[in-house]
C-alpha positions as CSV (number, residue, x, y, z in Angstrom):
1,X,74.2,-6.2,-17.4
2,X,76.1,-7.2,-14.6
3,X,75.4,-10.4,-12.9
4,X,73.5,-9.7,-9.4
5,X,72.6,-5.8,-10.2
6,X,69.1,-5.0,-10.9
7,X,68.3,-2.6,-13.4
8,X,67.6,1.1,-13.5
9,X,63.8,0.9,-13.4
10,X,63.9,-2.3,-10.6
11,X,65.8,0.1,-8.2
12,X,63.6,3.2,-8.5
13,X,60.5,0.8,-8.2
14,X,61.8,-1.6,-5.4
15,X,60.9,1.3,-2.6
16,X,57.6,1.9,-3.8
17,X,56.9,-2.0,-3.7
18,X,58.0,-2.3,0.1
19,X,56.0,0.5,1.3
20,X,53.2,-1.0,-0.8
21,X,53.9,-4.6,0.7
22,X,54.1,-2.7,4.7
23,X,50.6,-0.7,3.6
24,X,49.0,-4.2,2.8
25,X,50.1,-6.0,5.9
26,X,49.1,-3.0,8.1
27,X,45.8,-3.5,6.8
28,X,45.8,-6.7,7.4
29,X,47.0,-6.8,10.8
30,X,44.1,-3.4,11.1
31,X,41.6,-6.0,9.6
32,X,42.7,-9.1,11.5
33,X,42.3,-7.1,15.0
34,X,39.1,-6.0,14.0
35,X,37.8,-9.4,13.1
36,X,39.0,-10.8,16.6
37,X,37.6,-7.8,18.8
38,X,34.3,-8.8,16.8
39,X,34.1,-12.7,17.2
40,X,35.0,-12.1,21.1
41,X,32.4,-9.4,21.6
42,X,29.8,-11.8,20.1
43,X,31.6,-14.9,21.5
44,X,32.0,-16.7,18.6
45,X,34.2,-19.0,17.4
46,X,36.0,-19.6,13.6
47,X,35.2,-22.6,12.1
48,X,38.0,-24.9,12.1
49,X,38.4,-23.8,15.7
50,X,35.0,-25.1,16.7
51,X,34.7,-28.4,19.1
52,X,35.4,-32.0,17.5
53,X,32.6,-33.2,19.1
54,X,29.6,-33.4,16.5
55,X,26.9,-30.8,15.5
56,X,27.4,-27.6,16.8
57,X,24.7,-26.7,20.1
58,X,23.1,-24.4,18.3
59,X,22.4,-27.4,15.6
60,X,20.7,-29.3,18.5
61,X,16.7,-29.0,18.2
62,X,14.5,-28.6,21.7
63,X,11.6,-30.6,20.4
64,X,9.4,-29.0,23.4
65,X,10.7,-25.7,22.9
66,X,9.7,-26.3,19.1
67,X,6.4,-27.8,19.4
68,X,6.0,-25.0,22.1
69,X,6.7,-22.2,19.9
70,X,4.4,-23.6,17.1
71,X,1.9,-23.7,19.6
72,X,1.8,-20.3,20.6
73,X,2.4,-19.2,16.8
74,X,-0.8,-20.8,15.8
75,X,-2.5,-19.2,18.8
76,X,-1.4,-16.2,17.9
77,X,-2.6,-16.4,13.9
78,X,-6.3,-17.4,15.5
79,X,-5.9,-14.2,17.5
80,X,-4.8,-12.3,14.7
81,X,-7.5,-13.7,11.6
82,X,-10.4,-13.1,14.5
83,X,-9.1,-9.4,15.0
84,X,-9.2,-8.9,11.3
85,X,-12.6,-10.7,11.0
86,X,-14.4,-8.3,13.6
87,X,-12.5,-5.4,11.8
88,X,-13.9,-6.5,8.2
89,X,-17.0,-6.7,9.3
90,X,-19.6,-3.9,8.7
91,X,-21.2,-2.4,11.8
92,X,-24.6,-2.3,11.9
93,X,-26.4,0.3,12.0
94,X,-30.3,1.1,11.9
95,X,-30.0,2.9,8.2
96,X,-28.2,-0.2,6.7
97,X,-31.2,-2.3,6.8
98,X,-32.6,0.2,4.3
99,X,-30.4,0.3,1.6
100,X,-31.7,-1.8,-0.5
101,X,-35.0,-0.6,-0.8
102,X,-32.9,2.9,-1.2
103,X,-30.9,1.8,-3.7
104,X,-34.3,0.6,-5.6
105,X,-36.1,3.3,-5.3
106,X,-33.1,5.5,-6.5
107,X,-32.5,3.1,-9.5
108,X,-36.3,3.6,-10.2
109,X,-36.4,7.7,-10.0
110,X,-33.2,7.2,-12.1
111,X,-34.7,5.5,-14.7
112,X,-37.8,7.5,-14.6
113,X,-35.7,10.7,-15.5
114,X,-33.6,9.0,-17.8
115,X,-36.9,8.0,-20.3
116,X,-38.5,11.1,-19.5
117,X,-35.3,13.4,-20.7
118,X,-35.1,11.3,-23.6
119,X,-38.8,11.0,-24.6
120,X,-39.3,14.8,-24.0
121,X,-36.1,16.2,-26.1
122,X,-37.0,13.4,-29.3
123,X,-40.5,14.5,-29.3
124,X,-39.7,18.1,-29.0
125,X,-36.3,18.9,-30.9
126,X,-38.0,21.6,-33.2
127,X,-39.3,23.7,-29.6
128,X,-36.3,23.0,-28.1
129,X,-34.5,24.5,-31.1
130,X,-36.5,27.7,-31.3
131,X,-36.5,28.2,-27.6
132,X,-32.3,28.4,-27.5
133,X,-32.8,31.0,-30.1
134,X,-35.0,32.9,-28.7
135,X,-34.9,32.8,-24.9
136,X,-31.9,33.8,-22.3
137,X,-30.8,31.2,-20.1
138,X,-32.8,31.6,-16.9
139,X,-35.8,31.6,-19.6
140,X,-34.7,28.7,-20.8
141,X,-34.4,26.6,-17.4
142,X,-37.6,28.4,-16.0
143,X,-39.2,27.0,-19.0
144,X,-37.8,23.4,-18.6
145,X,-38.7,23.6,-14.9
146,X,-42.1,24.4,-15.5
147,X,-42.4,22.0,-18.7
148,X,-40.9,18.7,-16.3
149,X,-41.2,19.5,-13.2
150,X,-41.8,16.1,-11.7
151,X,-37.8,15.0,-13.2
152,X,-36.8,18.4,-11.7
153,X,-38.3,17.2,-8.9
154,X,-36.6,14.2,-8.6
155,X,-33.6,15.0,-9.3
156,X,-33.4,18.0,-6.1
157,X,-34.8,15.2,-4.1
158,X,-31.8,12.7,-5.0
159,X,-29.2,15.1,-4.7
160,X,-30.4,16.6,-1.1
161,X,-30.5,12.4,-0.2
162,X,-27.0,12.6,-1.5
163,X,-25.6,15.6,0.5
164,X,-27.6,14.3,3.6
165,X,-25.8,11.1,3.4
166,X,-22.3,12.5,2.8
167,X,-23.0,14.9,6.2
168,X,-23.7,11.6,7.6
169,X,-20.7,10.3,6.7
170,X,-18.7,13.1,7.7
171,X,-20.1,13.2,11.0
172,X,-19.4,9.4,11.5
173,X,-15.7,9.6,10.8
């Protein structure tokens, strides 16, 4: 190799390296522009550019601006906890001071049905057994109407209460 010649693969790479190194710096100098428009639109400043004089001004606290601000923050939590108070709270209204004599009362019919299903089909399996073989279906619930009709009863009388109150309901919202 001959002093101060590059080799084969040097020269045919050189020219791709020097376009690469002008892509770079153009980007750069793109970036650099960029970065100066956007400081000077915002009007700040680089770092090491900054005044020598201390903490910044926007380090500086306002202590009556501060205790200002708190001020009206905490005023403005009261504000909000008493909104959400009066929001939580349940309006009254002339039905709610019923409810729990409703909800006894519906407990009570409740159980009432409840031991008089159960008392009624243990003490009367073998019927029960020979009426599903030998009746149809309306038979069969005619004959349980007519056999308990106080739980039959009941039970229209708590589901009408429960469609009344879900019109109510409805009507409200």
């Amino acid at each position: 190799m001959e002093p101060g010649v590059a080799p084969e693969w040097v020269q045919q790479l050189f020219p791709w390296m020097i376009w690469g190194a002008v892509i770079v710096g153009l980007i750069w100098l793109v970036l650099l522009t960029l970065d100066y428009l956007n400081r000077r639109a915002y009007n700040l400043t680089m770092a090491d550019r900054g005044g020598s004089g201390g903490d910044p001004g926007f380090l500086k606290v306002d202590k009556d601006k501060r205790d200002a601000a708190i001020a009206a923050g905490e005023d403005f939590d009261k504000k909000i906890e008493a909104r959400d108070a009066a929001e939580r709270a349940p309006a009254p209204s002339a039905a709610a001071q019923y409810l729990p004599i409703a909800k006894v009362v519906t407990a009570v019919f409740a159980l009432l049905t409840m031991v008089t299903a159960v008392l009624g089909s243990v003490g009367r399996i073998e019927y029960y057994d020979e009426a599903v073989r030998r009746l149809s279906s309306w038979e069969r619930f005619s004959e349980i109407v007519s056999n308990y009709w106080l739980g039959f009863v009941v039970v229209l009388l708590l589901i009408a209460i429960q469609v009344y109150q879900f019109v109510l309901q409805l009507r409200s919202e």
